[in-house]
NUDRENMAR-894451 format. One line per field, with one value per residue (C-alpha): residue in one letter; x, y, z; residue number from 1. Coordinates in steps of 0.1 Angstrom, whole numbers, always signed. Example, Ala and Ser with C-alpha at 12.3 -4.5 7.8 and 13.67 -1.06 7.14 Angstrom:
2
rest	a/s
c1	+123/+137
c2	-45/-11
c3	+78/+71
nr	1/2
***
This chain:
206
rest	x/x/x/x/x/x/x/x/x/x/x/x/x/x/x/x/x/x/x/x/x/x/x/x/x/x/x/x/x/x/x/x/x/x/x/x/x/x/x/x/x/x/x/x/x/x/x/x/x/x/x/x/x/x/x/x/x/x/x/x/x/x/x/x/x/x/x/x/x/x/x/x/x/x/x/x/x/x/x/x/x/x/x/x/x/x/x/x/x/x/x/x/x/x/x/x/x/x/x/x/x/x/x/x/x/x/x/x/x/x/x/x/x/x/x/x/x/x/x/x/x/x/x/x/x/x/x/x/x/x/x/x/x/x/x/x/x/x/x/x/x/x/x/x/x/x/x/x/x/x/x/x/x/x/x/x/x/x/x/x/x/x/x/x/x/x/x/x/x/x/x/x/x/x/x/x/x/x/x/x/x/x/x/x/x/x/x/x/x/x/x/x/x/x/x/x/x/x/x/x/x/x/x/x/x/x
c1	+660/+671/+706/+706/+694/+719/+749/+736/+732/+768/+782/+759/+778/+808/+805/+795/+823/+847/+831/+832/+864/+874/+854/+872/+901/+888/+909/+901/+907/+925/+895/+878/+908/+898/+926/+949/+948/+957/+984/+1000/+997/+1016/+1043/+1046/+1048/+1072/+1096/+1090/+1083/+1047/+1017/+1002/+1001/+1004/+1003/+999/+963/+949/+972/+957/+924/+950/+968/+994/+1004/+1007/+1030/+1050/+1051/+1065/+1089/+1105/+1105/+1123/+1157/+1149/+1143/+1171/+1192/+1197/+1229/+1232/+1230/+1201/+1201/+1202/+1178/+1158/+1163/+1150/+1118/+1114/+1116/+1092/+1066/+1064/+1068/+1035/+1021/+1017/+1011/+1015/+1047/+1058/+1049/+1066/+1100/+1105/+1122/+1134/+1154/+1164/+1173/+1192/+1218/+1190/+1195/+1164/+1167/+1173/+1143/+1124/+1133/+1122/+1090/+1084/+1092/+1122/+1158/+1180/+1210/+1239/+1240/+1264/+1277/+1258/+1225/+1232/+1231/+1205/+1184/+1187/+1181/+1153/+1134/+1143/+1128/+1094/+1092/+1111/+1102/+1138/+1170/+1200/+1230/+1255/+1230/+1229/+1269/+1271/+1251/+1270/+1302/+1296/+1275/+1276/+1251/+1234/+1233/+1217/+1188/+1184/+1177/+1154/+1137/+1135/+1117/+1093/+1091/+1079/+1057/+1035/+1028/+1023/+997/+980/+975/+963/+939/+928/+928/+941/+941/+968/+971/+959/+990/+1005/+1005/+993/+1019/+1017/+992/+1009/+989/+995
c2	+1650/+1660/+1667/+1631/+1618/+1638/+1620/+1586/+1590/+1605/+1571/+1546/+1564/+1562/+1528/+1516/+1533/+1512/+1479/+1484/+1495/+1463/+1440/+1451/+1425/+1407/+1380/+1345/+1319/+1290/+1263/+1289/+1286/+1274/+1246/+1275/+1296/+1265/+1258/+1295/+1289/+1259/+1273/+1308/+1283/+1260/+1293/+1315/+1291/+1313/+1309/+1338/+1372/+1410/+1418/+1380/+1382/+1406/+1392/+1362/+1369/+1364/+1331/+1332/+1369/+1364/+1334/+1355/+1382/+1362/+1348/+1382/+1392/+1364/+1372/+1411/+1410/+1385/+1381/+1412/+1429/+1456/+1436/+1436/+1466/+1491/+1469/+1476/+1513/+1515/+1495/+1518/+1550/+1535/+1526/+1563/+1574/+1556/+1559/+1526/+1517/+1482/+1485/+1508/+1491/+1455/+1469/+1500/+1475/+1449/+1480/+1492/+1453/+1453/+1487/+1513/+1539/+1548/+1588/+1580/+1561/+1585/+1614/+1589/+1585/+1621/+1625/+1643/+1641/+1622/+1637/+1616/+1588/+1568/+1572/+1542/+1554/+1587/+1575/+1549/+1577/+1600/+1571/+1559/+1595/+1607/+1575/+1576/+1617/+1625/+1590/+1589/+1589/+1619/+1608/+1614/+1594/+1564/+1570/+1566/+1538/+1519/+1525/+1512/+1484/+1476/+1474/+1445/+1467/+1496/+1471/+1454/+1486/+1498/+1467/+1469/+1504/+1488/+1456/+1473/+1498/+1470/+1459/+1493/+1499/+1465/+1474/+1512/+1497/+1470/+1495/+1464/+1471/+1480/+1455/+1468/+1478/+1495/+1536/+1553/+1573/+1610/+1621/+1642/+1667/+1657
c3	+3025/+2992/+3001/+3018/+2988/+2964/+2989/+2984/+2943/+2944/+2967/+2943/+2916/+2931/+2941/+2908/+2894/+2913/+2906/+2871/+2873/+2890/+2868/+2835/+2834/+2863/+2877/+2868/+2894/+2886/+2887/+2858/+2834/+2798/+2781/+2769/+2803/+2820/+2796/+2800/+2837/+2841/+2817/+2837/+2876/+2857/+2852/+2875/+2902/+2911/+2899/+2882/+2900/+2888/+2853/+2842/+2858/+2829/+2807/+2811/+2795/+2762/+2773/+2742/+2746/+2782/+2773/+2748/+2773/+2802/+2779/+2767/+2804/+2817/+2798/+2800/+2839/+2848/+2819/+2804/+2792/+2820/+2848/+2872/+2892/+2865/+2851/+2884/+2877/+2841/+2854/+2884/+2857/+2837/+2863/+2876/+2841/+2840/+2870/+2876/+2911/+2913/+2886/+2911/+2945/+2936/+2921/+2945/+2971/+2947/+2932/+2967/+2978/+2946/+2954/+2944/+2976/+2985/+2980/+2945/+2945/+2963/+2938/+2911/+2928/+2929/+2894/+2900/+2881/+2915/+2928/+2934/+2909/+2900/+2862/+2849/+2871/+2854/+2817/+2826/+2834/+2811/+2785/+2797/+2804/+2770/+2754/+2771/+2766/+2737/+2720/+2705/+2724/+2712/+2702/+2734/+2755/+2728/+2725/+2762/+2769/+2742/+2753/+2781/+2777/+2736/+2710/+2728/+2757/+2744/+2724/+2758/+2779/+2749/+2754/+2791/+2784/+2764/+2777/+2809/+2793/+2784/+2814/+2826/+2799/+2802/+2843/+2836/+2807/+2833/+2864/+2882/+2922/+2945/+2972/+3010/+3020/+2989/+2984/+2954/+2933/+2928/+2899/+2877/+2853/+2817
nr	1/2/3/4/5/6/7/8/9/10/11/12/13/14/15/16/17/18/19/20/21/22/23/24/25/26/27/28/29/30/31/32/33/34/35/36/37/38/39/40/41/42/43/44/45/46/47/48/49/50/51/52/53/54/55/56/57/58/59/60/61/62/63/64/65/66/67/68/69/70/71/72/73/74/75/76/77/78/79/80/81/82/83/84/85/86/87/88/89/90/91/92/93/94/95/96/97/98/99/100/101/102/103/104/105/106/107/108/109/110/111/112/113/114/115/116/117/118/119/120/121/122/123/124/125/126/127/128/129/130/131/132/133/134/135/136/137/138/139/140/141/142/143/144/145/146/147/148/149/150/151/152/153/154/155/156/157/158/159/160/161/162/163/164/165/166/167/168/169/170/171/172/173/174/175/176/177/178/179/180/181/182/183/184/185/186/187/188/189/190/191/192/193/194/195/196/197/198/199/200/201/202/203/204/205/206
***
């Protein structure tokens, strides 16, 4: 009896865990949306042609930094100055830099869609340095990893990067970075859920 008893306070535990886990940033249906929430929606539909999913859905608990957000990632995602498969990449680094599973789960096969091969991805996703990349993959990378773990970038990675891509290239993939850190931070702060069909990344000890 005792030991049944000791399972069911560990489940209730458990189970209360999850719900408050799920009820910190809950989502907020549509028909709920106070005059500013409605006013970020419409403007996130009207550009992105969707209503709000993802990262918006916290976000949206602030309507006018979810606005400002969505803004900065409409020219960063789509617009950016190194095109939008390395711009793929960088995200994909950052979300397993993170471990962000939802980060992770919707641009793994946009990246792949995009000319990602999926071995790099996979290496990526086991927080491993890919074999095989191509030269701008290559400085991408080590970009990108020495910004989120060394917080500063040396200067034959910068030198690289702007060779290739200029000044505006280098702020733009700085800004990806962060851009996508962001979101990454706002999901892990709002333990937002993985859909039913998406796979958790590997834990990493810090």
């Amino acid at each position: 009896m005792n030991l049944r008893l000791s399972i069911t306070t560990i489940l209730l535990v458990v189970i209360n865990a999850v719900a408050q886990a799920a009820e910190r940033l809950p989502t907020i249906s549509p028909d709920q949306y106070n005059a500013d929430q409605k006013q970020a929606a419409a403007d996130f539909e009207a550009s992105r042609k969707v209503p709000v999913f993802g990262p918006f859905e916290p976000l949206i608990h602030s309507p006018q930094l979810m606005s400002q957000t969505r803004s900065m990632g409409d020219y960063l995602r789509y617009k950016s100055a190194i095109g939008n498969t390395l711009s793929e990449f960088a995200i994909m680094i950052t979300a397993r830099e993170w471990t962000q599973d939802y980060e992770w789960y919707v641009h793994n096969p946009i990246g792949i869609k995009a000319g990602i091969k999926k071995d790099i991805a996979d290496a990526i996703a086991d927080g491993r340095r890919p074999k095989g990349m191509s030269d701008d993959e290559d400085m991408v990378y080590d970009f990108c990893i020495e910004l989120q773990r060394n917080k500063r970038v040396s200067d034959d990675t910068f030198n690289r990067v702007e060779k290739r891509f200029g000044k505006k290239g280098a702020v733009d993939l700085t800004g990806i970075v962060a851009y996508y850190t962001l979101l990454a931070m706002e999901l892990n702060v709002a333990e937002y859920q993985l859909p039913a069909d998406g796979k958790k990344l590997k834990r990493f000890p810090n």
